[in-house]
NUTI-148028 format. One record per residue (C-alpha): x negated, y negated, z negated. Coordinates in steps of 0.5 Angstrom, whole numbers, plus 500, padded with zeros to 3 digits. Last residue first. Example, Ala and Ser with C-alpha at 12.3 -4.5 7.8 and 13.67 -1.06 7.14 Angstrom:
2
473502486 475509484 
This chain:
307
319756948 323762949 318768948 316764941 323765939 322770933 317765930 308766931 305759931 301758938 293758937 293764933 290769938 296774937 301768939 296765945 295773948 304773947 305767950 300769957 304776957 310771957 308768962 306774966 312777966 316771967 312771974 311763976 306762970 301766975 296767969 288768970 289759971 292759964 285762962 285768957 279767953 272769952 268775948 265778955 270784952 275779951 276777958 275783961 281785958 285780959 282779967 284787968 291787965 292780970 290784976 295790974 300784973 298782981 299790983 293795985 289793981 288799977 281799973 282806971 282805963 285799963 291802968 292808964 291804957 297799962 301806963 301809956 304802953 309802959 311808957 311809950 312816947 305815946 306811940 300809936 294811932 289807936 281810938 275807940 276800940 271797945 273789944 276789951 281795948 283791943 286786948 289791952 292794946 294787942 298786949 302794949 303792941 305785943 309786948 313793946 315790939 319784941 326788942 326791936 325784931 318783929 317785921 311790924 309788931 302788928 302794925 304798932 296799932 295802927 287801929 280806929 273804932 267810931 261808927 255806931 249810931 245805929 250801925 253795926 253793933 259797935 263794928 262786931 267788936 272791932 271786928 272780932 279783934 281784927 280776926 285776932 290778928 289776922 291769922 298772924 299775918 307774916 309775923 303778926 303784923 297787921 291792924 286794919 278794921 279802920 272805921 272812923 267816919 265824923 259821927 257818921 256825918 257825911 250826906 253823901 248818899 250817907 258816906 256812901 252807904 257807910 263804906 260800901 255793905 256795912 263797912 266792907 260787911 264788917 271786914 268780912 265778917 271778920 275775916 281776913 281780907 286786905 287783898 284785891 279791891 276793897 279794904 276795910 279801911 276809912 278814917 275821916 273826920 274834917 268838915 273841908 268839903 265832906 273831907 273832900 268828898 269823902 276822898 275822891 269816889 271812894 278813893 277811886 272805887 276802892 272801899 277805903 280812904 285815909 287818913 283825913 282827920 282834922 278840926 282843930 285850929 288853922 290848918 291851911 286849907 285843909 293841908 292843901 287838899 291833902 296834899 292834893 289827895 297823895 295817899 298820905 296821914 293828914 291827922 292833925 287835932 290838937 292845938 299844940 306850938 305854931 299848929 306843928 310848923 303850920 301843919 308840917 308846912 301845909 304836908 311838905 308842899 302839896 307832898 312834893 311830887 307824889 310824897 305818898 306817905 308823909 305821915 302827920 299824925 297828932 292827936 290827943 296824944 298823952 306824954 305832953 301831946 307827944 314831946 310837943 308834937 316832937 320839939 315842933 318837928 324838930 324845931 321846924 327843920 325843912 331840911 328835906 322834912 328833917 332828914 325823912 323825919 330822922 330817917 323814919 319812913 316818914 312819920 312823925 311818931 305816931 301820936 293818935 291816942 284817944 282811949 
């Protein structure tokens, strides 16, 4: 699994403090702290930054490159910061996040990643609302995303296809539907476009504590479908430790075993049977809760892991 670290991101009060002092240290402590938990990549999220995002997003990229030399992934709508973040990277090629299937990102966003040969990901979202199917997702891909690529001339094998993870509380429907799309999308193209998910997205809105489960639950679970890359928090053991054990085929402990069946389960496109669960074990039940919750057969509330 390639882990995309997610933890530069601006929203976040320390990151938001540190680019407005422009503090190095911070910044390269962090980079360092994620590629040595286990991220290939490393996000830089600077979100719209319309005034001074030419300026922020080539400084974070000489700051970070001065201390890991994986790949930086320009994370921000603002397409003159990323233009300048291409020309000032130095070490990996880069990934551009992101375009999408909107006419004026089409029509912008490839071209500069076709300039600067970086990898790009682009979303499943056209014009009007992010939709909810599947199929309909697939057919974004199939239908306007890959055609343009290649009247372009871009590399497949540099497209990232993004069905959208989001939250499910608020979202709920669309949660397993994402699932389905990854699937479907290893069988779209020939060669397949590579697989990629914001994976914390689908804890979004949920209270702190509940987070971890359901983002290290929808991981295995998107791991069955064959997803190829998450942007995610490598900082998060346990998160690190089930892919570790995904990857591995561990089955050496009883939760281990119930890891392997959920995975195995959606990759043979079943589901998780309340025979594959030993209910006695807490940790497991609420493993079970949380798989019925993003597969949306039991409403999602803050209270779901109390019922």
């Amino acid at each position: 699994m390639y882990i995309i670290g997610e933890n530069i991101h601006i929203v976040a009060p320390k990151v938001k403090t540190a680019v407005a002092e422009r503090d190095e240290k911070f910044f390269q402590d962090l980079a360092v702290k994620m590629v040595d938990a286990g991220a290939d990549a490393v996000d830089l999220n600077i979100g719209p930054q319309k005034k001074h995002g030419h300026e922020i997003l080539p400084w974070l990229v000489e700051t970070v490159e001065k201390v890991v030399d994986v790949p930086l992934v320009f994370d921000t709508t603002n397409l003159k910061a990323i233009e300048a973040a291409c020309e000032t990277v130095s070490k990996a090629q880069p990934i551009i996040n992101s375009t999408d299937a909107r006419e004026e990102r089409l029509a912008t966003v490839p071209a500069v990643a076709k300039k600067f040969n970086t990898r790009l990901v682009a979303l499943t979202m056209a014009e009007g609302m992010i939709p909810v199917g599947a199929d309909e997702r697939v057919s974004i891909a199939l239908e306007t995303l890959i055609p343009h690529m290649l009247e372009i001339d871009f590399p497949i094998s540099d497209l990232i296809i993004d069905p959208l993870v989001l939250t499910v509380s608020g979202c709920q429907e669309y949660c397993p539907e994402c699932i389905e799309a990854v699937r479907t999308l290893k069988f779209a193209w020939d060669p397949p476009p590579l697989t990629n998910g914001g994976l914390s997205n689908v804890s979004n809105a949920v209270p702190h504590e509940m987070r971890p489960l359901l983002n290290q639950t929808y991981m295995v679970m998107l791991m069955g479908a064959g997803i190829d890359m998450v942007i995610a928090d490598p900082l998060d053991e346990a998160l690190m430790e089930w892919i570790r054990i995904v990857e591995e085929r561990d089955d050496s402990t009883t939760l281990n075993q119930l890891l392997l069946k959920l995975h195995d389960r959606v990759e043979a496109m079943e589901e998780l049977q309340p025979e594959d669960v030993d209910m006695s074990d807490p940790m497991q039940a609420d493993i079970w809760k949380t798989v019925q919750v993003l597969l949306n057969k039991v409403i999602y509330t803050d209270s779901y892991l109390r019922v």
